[in-house]
C-alpha positions as YAML, in Angstrom:
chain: A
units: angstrom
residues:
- id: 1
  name: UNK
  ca: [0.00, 0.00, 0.00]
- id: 2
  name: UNK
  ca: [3.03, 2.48, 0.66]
- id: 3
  name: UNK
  ca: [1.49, 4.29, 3.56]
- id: 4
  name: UNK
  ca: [4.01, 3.17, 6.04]
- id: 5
  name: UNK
  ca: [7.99, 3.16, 6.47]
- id: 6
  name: UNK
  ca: [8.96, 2.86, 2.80]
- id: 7
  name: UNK
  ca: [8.81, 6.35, 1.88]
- id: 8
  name: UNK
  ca: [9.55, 8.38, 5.42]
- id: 9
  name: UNK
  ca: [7.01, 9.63, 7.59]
- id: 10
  name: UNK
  ca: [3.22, 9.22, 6.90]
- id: 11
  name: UNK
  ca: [0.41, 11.02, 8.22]
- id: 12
  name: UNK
  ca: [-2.16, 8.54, 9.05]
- id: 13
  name: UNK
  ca: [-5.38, 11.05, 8.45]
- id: 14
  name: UNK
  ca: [-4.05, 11.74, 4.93]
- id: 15
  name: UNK
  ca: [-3.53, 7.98, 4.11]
- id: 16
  name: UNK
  ca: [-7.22, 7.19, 5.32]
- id: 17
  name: UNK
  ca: [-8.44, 10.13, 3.01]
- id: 18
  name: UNK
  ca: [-6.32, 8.86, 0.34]
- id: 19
  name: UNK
  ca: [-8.25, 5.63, 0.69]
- id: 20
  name: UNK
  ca: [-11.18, 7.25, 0.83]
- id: 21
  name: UNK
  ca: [-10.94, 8.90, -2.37]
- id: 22
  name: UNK
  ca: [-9.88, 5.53, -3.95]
- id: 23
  name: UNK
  ca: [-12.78, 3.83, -2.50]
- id: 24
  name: UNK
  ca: [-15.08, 6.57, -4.03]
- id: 25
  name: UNK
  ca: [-13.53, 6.45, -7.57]
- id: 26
  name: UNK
  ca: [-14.23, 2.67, -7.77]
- id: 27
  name: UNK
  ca: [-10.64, 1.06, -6.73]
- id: 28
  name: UNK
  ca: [-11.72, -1.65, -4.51]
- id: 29
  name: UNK
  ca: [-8.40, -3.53, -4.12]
- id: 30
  name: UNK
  ca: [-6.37, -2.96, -1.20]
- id: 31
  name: UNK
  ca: [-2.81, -5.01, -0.79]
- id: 32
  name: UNK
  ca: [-0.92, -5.00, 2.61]
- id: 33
  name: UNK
  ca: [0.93, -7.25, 4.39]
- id: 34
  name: UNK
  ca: [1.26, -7.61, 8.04]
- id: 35
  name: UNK
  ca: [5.05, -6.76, 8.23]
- id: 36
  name: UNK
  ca: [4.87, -3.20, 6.19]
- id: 37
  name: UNK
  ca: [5.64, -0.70, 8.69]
- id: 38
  name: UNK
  ca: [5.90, -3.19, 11.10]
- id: 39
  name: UNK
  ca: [1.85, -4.04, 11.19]
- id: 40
  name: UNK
  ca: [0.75, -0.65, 11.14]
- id: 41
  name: UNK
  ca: [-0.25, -0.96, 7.18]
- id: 42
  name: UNK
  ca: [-2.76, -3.46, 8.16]
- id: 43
  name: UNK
  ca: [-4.01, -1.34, 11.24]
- id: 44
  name: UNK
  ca: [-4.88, 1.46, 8.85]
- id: 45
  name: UNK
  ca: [-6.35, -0.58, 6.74]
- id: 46
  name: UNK
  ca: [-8.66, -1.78, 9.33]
- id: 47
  name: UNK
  ca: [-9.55, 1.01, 10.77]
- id: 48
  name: UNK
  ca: [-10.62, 1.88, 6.91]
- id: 49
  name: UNK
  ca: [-12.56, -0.75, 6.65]
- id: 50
  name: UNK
  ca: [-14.39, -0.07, 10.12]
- id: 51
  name: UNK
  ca: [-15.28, 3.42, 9.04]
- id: 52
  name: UNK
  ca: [-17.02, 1.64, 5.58]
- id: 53
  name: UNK
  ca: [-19.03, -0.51, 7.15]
- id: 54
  name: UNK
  ca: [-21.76, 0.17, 4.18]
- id: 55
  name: UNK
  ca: [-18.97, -0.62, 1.81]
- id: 56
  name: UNK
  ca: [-17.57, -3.41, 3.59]
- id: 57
  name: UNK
  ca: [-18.19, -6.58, 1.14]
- id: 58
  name: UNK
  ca: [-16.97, -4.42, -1.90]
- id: 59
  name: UNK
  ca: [-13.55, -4.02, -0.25]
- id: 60
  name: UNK
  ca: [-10.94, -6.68, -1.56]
- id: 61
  name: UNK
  ca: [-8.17, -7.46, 0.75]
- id: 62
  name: UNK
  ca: [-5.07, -8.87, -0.15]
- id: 63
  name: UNK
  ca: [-2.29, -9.54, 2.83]
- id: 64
  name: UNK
  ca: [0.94, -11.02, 3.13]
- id: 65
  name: UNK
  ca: [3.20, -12.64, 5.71]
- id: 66
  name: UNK
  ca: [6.62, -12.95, 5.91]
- id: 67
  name: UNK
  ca: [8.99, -15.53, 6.84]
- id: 68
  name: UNK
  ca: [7.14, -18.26, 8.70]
- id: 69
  name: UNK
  ca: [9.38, -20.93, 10.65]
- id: 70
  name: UNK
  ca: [6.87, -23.09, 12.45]
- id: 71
  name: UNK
  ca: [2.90, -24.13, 11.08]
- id: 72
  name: UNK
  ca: [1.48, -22.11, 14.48]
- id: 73
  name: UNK
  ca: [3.20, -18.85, 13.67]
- id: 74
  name: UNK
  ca: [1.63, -18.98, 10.05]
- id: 75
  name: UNK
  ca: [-1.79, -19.80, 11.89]
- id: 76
  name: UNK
  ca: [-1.08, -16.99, 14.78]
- id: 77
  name: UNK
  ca: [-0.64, -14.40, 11.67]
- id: 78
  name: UNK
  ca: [-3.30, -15.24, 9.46]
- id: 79
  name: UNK
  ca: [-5.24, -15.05, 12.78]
- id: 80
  name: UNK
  ca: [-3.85, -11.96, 13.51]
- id: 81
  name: UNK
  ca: [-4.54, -10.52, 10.23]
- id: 82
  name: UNK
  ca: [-8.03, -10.97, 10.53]
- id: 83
  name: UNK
  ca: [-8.76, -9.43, 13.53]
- id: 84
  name: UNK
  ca: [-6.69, -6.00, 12.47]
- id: 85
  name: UNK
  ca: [-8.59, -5.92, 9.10]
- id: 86
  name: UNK
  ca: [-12.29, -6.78, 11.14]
- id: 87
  name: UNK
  ca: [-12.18, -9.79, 8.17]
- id: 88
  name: UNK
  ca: [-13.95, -13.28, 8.54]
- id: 89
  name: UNK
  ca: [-11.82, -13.83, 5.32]
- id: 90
  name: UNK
  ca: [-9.15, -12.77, 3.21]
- id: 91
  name: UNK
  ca: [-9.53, -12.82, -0.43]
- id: 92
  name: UNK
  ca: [-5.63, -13.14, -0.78]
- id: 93
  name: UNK
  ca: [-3.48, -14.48, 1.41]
- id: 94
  name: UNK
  ca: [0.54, -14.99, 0.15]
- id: 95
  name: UNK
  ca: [4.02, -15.14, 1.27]
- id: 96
  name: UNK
  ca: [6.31, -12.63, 0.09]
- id: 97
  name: UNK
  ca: [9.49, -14.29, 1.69]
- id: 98
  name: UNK
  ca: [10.50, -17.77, 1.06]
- id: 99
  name: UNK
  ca: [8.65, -20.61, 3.16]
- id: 100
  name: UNK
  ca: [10.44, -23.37, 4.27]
- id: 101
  name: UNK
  ca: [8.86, -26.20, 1.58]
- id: 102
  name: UNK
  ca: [8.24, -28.14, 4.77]
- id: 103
  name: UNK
  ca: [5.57, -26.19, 5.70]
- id: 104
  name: UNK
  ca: [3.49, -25.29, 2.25]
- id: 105
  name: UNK
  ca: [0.94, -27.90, 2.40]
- id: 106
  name: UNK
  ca: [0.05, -26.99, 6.22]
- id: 107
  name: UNK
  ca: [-0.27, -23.30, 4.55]
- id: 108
  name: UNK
  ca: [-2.44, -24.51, 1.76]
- id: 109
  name: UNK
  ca: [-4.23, -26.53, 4.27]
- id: 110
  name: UNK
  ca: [-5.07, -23.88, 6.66]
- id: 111
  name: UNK
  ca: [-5.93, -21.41, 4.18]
- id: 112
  name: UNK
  ca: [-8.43, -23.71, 2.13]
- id: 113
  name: UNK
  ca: [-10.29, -24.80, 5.72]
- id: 114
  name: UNK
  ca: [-10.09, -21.07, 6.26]
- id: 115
  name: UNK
  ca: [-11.66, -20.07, 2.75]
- id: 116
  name: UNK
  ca: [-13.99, -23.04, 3.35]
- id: 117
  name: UNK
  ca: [-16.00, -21.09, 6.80]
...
């Protein structure tokens, strides 16, 4: 989303109206992860989504996690994730770091049960 560490300081009341305007011109599609300025891209984004509670099943989320070493931090996360973004879903849920190959299928696993509810 590049409202967080990447470019400097941000001021979180002109990111929300930024997203506001998008929202009103039609973009629907909001991309995050939960490490971009360490969690506080997904907080915004949440508190977004909680002031467009009207608007709330036209707003796509896609997050992302980083490097996951053990199958209950990638649950913890995606768990995590939810809750900040006030989501009973995510539409797209993706590493952006490698994962250890060990631990894909419990990934795909959890995220299909996940998609399944």
């Amino acid at each position: 989303m590049g409202m967080s560490e990447f470019y400097g300081d941000s001021d979180d009341s002109q990111s929300l109206a930024l997203l506001d305007k998008a929202l009103n011109l039609g973009i629907n599609f909001f991309d995050s992860a939960d490490t971009y300025g360490f969690g506080h891209n997904e907080t915004l984004l949440g508190q977004f989504i909680a002031a467009h509670k009207a608007q709330r099943e036209q707003i796509v989320i896609a997050t992302k996690f980083g490097i996951v070493r053990a199958k209950d931090q990638y649950e913890r996360r995606l768990d995590n994730s939810l809750i900040i973004l006030s989501r009973l879903a995510i539409t797209l849920y993706s590493g952006w770091a490698q994962i250890i190959l060990t631990y894909i299928i419990a990934i795909a696993v959890t995220t299909t049960r996940r998609l399944k509810t």
